[in-house]
C-alpha positions in Angstrom: -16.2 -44.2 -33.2 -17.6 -44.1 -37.1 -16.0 -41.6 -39.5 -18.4 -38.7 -40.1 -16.1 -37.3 -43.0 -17.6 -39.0 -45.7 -21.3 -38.6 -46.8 -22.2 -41.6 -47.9 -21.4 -43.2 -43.9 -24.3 -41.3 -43.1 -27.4 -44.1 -42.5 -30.1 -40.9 -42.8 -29.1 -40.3 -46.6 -31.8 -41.5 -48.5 -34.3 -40.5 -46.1 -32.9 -36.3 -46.5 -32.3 -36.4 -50.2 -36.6 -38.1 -50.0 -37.8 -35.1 -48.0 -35.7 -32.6 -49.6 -36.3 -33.4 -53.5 -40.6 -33.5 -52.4 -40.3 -30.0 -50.3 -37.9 -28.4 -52.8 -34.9 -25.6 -52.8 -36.7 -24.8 -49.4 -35.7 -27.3 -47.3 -32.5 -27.5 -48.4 -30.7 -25.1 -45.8 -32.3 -27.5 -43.2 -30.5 -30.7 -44.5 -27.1 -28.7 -43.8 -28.4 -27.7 -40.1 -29.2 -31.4 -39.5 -25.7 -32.4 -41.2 -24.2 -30.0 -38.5 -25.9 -31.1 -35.8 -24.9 -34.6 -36.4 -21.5 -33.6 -36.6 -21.3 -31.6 -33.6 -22.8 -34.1 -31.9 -20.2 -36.4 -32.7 -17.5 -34.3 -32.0 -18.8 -33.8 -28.5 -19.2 -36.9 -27.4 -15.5 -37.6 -28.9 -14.5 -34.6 -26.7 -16.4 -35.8 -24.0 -14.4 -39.5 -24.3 -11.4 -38.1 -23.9 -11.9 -35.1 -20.9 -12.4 -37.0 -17.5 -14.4 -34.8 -15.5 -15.3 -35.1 -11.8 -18.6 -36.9 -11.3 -20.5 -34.2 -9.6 -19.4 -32.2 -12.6 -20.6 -34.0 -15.6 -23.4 -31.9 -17.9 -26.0 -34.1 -20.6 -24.6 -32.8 -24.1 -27.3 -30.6 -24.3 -25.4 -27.8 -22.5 -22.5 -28.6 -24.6 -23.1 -26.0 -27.4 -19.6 -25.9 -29.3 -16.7 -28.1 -29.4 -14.3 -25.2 -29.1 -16.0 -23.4 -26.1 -16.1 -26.8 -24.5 -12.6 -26.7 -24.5 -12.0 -23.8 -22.9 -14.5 -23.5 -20.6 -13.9 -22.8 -17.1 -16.1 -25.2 -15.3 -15.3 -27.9 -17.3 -12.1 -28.3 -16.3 -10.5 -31.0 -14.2 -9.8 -30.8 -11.1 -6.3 -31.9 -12.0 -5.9 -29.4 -14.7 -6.8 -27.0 -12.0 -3.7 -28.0 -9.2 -1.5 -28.1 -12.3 -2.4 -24.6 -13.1 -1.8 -23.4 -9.3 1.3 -25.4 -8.8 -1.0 -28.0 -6.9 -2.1 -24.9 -4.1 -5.1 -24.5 -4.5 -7.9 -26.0 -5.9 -9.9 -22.5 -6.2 -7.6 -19.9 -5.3 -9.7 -17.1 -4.8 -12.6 -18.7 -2.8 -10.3 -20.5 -0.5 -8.6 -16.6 0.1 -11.9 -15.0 0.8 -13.2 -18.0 3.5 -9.8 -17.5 5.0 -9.8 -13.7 5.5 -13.6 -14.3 6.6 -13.2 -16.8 8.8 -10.6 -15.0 10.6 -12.0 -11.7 11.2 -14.2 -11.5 15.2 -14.9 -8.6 16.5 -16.1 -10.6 19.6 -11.7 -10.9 20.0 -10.5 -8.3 21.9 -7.4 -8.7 20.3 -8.5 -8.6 16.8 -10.1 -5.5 18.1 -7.7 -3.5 19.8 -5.1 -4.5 16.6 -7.5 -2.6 14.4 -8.3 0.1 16.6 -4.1 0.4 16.8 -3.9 0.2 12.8 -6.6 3.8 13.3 -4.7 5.0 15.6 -3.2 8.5 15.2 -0.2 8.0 16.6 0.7 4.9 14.4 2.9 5.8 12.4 3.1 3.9 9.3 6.5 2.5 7.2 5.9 4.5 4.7 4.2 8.2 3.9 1.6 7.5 1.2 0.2 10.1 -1.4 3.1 12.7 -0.1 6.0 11.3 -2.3 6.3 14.7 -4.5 6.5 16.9 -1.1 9.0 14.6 0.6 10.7 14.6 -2.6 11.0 18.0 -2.7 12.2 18.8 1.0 14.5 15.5 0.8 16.3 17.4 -2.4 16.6 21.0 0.1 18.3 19.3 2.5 20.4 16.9 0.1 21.7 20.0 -1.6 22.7 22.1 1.6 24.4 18.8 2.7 26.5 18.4 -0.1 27.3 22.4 -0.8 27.7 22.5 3.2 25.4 25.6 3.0 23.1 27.0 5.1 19.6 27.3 4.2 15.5 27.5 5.3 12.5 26.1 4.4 8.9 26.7 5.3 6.2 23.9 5.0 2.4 25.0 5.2 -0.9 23.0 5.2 -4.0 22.4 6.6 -4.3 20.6 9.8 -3.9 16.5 9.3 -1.9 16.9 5.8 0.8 14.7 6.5 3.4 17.0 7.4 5.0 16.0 10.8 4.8 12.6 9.6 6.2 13.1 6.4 9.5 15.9 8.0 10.1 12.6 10.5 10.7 10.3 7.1 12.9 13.2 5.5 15.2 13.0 8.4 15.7 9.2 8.4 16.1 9.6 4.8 19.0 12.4 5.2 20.6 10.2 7.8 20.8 7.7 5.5 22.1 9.5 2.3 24.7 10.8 4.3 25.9 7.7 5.8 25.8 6.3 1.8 27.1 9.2 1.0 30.7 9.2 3.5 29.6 12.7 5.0 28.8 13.3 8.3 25.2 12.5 10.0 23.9 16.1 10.4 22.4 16.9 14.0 19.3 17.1 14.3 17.1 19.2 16.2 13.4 18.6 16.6 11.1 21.4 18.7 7.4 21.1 18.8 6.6 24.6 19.8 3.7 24.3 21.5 5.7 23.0 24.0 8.0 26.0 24.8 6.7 28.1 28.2 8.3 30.8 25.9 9.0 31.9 22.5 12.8 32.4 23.3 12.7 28.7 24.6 13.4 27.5 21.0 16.9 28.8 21.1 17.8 27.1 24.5 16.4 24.0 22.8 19.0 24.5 19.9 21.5 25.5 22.0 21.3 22.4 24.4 21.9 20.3 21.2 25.0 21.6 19.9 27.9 19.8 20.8 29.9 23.2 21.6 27.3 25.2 23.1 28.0 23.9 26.4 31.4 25.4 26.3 29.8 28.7 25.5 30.3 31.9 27.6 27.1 31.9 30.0 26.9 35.5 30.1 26.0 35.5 26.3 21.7 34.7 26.1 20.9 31.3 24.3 20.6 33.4 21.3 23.8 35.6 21.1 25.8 32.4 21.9 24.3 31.0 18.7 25.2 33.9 16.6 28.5 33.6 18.0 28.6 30.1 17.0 27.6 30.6 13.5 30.1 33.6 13.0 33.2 31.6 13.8 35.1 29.2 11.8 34.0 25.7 13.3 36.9 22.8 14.5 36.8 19.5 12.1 35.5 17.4 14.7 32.3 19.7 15.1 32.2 21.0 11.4 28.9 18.9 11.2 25.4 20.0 9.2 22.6 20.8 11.7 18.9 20.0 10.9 16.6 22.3 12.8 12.9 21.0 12.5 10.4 23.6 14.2 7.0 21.8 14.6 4.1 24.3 15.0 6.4 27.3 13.9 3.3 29.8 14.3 3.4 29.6 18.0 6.5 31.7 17.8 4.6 34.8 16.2 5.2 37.3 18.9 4.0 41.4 18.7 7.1 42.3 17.0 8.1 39.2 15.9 11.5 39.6 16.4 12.1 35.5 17.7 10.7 34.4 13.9 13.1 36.4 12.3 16.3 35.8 14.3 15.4 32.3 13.7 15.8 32.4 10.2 18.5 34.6 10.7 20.4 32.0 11.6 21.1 30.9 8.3 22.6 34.2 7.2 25.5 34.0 9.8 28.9 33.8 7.4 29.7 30.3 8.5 26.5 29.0 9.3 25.7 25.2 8.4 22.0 25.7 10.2 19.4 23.7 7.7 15.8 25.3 9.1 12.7 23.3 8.2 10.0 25.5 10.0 6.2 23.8 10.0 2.4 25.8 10.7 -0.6 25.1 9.6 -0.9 29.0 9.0 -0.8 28.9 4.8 -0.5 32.9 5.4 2.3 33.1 7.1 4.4 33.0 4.5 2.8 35.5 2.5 2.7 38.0 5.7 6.8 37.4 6.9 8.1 36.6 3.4 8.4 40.2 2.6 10.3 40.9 6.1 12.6 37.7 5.6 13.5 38.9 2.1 14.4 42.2 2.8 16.9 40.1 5.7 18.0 37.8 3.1 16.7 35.0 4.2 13.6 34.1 2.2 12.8 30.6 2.8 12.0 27.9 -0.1 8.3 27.1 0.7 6.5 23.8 0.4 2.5 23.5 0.1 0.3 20.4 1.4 -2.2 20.4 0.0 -5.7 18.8 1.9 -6.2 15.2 1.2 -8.5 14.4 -1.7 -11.3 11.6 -1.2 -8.6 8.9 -3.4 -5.9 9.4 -1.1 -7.3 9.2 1.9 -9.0 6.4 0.7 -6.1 5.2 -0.4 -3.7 5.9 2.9 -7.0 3.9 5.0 -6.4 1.0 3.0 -2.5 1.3 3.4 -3.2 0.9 7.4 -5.5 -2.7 7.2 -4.1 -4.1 4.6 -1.5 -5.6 6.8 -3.8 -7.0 8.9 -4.9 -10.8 8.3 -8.7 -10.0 8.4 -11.1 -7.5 6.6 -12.7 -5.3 9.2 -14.2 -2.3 7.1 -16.4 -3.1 3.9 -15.6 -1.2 0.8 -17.7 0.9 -0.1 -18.4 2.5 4.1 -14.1 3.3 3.6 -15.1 5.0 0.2 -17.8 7.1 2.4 -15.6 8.0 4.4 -13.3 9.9 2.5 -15.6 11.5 0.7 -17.2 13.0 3.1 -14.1 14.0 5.5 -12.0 15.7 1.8 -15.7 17.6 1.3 -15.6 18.7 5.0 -11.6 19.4 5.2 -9.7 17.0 4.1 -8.4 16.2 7.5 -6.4 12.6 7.6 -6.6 12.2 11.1 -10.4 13.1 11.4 -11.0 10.3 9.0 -9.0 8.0 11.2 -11.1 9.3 14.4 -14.5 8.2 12.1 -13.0 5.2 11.7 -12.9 4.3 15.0 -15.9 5.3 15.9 -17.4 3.5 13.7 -15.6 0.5 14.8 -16.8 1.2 18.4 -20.5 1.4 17.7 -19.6 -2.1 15.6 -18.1 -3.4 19.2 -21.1 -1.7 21.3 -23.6 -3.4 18.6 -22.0 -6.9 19.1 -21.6 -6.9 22.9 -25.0 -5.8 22.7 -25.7 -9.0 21.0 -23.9 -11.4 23.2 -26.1 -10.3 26.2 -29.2 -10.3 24.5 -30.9 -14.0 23.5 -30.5 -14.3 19.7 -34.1 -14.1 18.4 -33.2 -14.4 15.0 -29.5 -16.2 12.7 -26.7 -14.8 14.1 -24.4 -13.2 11.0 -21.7 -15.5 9.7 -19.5 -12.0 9.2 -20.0 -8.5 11.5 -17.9 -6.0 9.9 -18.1 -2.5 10.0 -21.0 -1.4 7.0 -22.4 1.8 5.7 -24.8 1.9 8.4 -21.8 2.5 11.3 -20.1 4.5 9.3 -22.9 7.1 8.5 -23.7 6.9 12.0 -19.7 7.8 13.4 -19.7 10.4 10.7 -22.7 11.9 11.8 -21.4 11.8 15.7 -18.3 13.2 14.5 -19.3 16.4 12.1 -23.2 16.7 13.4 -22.2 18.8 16.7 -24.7 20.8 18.4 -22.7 24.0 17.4 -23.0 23.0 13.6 -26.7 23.1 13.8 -26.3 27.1 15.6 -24.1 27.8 12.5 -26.6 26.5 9.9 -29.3 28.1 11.4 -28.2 31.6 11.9 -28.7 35.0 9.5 -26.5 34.9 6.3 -24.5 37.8 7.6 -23.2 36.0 10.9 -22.4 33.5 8.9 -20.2 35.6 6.5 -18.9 36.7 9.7 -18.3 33.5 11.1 -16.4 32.3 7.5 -14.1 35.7 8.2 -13.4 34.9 11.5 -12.7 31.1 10.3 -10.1 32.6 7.7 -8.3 35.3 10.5 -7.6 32.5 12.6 -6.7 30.0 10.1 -3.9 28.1 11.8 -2.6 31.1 13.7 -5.0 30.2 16.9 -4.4 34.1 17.6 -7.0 36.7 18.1 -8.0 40.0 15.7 -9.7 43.4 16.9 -13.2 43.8 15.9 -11.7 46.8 13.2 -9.4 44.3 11.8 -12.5 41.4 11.5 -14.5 44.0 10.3 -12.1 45.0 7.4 -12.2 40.9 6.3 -16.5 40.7 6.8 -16.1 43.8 3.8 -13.9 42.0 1.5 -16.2 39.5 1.1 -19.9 41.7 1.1 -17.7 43.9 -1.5 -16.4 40.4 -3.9 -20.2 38.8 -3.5 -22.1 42.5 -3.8 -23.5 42.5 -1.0 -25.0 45.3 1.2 -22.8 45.0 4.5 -23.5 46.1 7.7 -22.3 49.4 9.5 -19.7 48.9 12.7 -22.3 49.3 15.3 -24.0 46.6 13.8 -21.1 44.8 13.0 -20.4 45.0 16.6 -23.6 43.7 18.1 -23.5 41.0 16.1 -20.2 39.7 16.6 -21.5 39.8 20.6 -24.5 38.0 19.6 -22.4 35.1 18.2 -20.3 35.5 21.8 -22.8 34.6 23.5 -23.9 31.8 21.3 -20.1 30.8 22.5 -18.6 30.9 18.6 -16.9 33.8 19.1 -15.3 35.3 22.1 -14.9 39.1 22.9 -12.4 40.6 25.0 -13.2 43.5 26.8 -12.4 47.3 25.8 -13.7 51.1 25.8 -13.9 51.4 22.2 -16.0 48.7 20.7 -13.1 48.5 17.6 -10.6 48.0 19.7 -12.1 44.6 21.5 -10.4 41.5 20.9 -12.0 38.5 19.0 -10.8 35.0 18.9 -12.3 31.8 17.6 -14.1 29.2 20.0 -14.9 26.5 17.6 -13.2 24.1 15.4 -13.1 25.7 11.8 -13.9 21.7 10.6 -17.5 22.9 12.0 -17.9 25.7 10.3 -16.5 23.9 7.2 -19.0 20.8 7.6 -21.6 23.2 8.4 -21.8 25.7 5.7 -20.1 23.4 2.8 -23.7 22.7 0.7 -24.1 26.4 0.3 -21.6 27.3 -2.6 -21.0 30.9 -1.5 -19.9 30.1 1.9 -17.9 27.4 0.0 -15.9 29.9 -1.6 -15.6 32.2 1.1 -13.5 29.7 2.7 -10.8 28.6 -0.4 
């Protein structure tokens, strides 16, 4: 190659030095730019010597516009530079990844299909909790602490409906089993009652009962409840001096008239030589604000832990948590993201956005069988996954009920009435006299200044949205006196009256 350092080498001397002394000082910046050309020029084709590039990517020097960004540049590189960089893997990394996960994804496999719909499922629980660490944290530390000061103790968890908490009291008790093993102290019993389940309030004790290793040996003529009172009054043997871990699921199925089983519950951590650790779980976020006062005054107020609805990132987040494990992409992007917005803005419910989910994967399976019977009239998709389209159309199944449309469409002061009945019954599942529904429909007509309506009226309406089958009445003499209990799901009301920011509030 001919040295371009020196200007005399160049064969085009006399020929600019001509031009530029008959133009003048104006030409002069040109002579530089053609000087610059010529040595870029050179230099690329000197870079271009030395790089060997694949044949069917070789570019005329045109599109060669530095030296340095030549160097550099992406698509220039070899293909050997390229195995080098990937430890000789991959030739392109991230294409080869996304025709892979592509390729493997057919929702025409029923077992590709049923793995998803199993990943969705509500019942699958997942290795870890996501986007609940602080709560866990804080429940894990309760128990820790009564474990290590062998002290009895109680706690009462509250949330919404779908807010991890079953899941996440399941993980604290595999974590406290752990610790304690780690730890050289003994594994604490643990005792697990889904209320809902007891024929009876009083059954909880018998439950508790038939786990202690003792209470068999217990006087019979004692009730399940006395025996346990006897049993936490009395100095325990070594060999049964263990911790017990009470876990009540559904705790607000125990509220009784007088309420005397909720109390002797957590009574049970008073006894002088209890070791009882009570974890009690509702969805009733009132319930501790209506029994705390009551427990005090007994001296046995109980720590209380919040969980707090799902925001549209974490349930986002959890969703991706379930498929990432699987080998294929099901679910685009951005019909996930849709998702969870609009299942936080309705109630931030995790397992109703699990149910969407899969209903949106169904009408995805019902959309592709639908294909294979029919002749294809057009190119078949390369990729089916679930898109925006499916998942609008499962939310819309989901949330857009018949009786949402009766709550949208009646008079604004059913509707108030409707939101008060929504807040009586919150997680309680119990039912209210018309006086005591009444005194709530006030509250809010008083906060928003509106005119309310008298009891009579009051009254009629409430039978007017009976027989519309939202509400149901009892029967009575006295119109106050009449029973009322909720017939729909409070996610209805929510979807239905969420646009309107009044009702919105009336609902917080």
């Amino acid at each position: 190659m001919p040295a371009i350092a020196g200007p005399s080498s160049s064969p085009q001397k006399h020929v600019v030095g001509s031009r530029s002394e008959s133009i003048g000082g104006v030409r002069s910046a040109e002579v530089n730019t053609s000087r610059k050309r010529k040595l870029i020029s050179d230099s690329a084709a000197e870079v271009s010597a030395t790089v060997v590039l694949p044949v069917n990517s070789i570019s005329t020097p045109m599109k060669w516009k530095s030296p340095r960004r030549c160097a550099v540049s992406i698509p220039k590189t070899s293909d050997e530079e390229i195995k080098e960089d990937s430890n000789e893997k991959l030739e392109n990394p991230v294409i080869s990844v996304c025709l892979e996960v592509k390729s493997k994804w057919n929702p025409k496999d029923d077992e590709q299909m049923k793995a998803v719909k199993e990943a969705l499922h509500v019942s699958k629980a997942p290795s870890t909790v996501v986007c609940r660490e602080d709560e866990q944290r804080r429940v894990f530390e309760f128990v820790k602490g009564c474990m290590e000061q062998k002290k009895a103790g109680s706690l009462y968890i509250c949330g919404c409906p779908g807010t991890g908490k079953s899941l996440s009291m399941e993980k604290v008790r595999l974590q406290a089993e752990e610790w304690a093993k780690q730890a050289g102290l003994h594994c604490p019993e643990t005792v697990s009652v889904n209320c809902t389940s007891l024929t009876k309030s009083t059954d909880i004790f018998s439950k508790i009962l038939g786990n202690y290793e003792s209470g068999k040996k217990a006087n019979g003529s004692f009730s399940p409840l006395q025996q346990l009172q006897r049993l936490f009054s009395q100095k325990q043997q070594q060999s049964r001096s263990k911790m017990m871990l009470i876990i009540a699921d559904e705790m607000d199925y125990l509220i009784t008239r007088d309420r005397g089983v909720l109390h002797e519950l957590f009574m049970l951590t008073t006894l002088p030589l209890s070791r009882c650790i009570l974890i009690g779980v509702a969805n009733a976020i009132d319930l501790a604000d209506r029994f705390l006062p009551k427990l005090k005054s007994l001296n046995c107020k109980p720590l209380v832990v919040t969980f707090r609805a799902y925001s549209k990132d974490q349930i986002l987040r959890i969703l991706q948590e379930r498929l990432v494990a699987l080998p294929f992409v099901a679910f685009q992007s951005n019909a996930l993201e849709i998702c969870a917005r609009k299942v936080s803005a309705a109630s931030g419910d995790m397992r109703k956005a699990l149910c969407v989910c899969r209903s949106a994967l169904e009408i995805l399976e019902i959309e592709v069988r639908g294909s294979i019977d029919q002749e294809p009239k057009g190119p078949v998709p390369e990729c089916q996954v679930v898109k925006m389209d499916h998942m609008i159309a499962a939310l819309s199944k989901t949330f857009k009920s018949p009786i949402v449309d009766t709550i949208q469409s009646l008079p604004q002061h059913q509707q108030i009435i409707v939101c008060s009945a929504a807040k009586a019954f919150r997680g309680s599942k119990k039912d209210r006299t018309i006086a005591e529904l009444n005194k709530l429909y006030l509250e809010i007509c008083k906060s928003s200044m509106i005119t309310p309506a008298g009891i009579t009226e009051f009254s009629n309406m409430c039978t007017v949205l009976n027989d519309q089958g939202i509400l149901k009445l009892s029967l009575a003499r006295d119109d106050k006196l009449k029973r009322v209990s909720l017939r729909v799901d409070e996610a209805d009301i929510t979807f239905a009256l969420k646009e309107i920011r009044f009702f919105r509030n009336c609902l917080l």
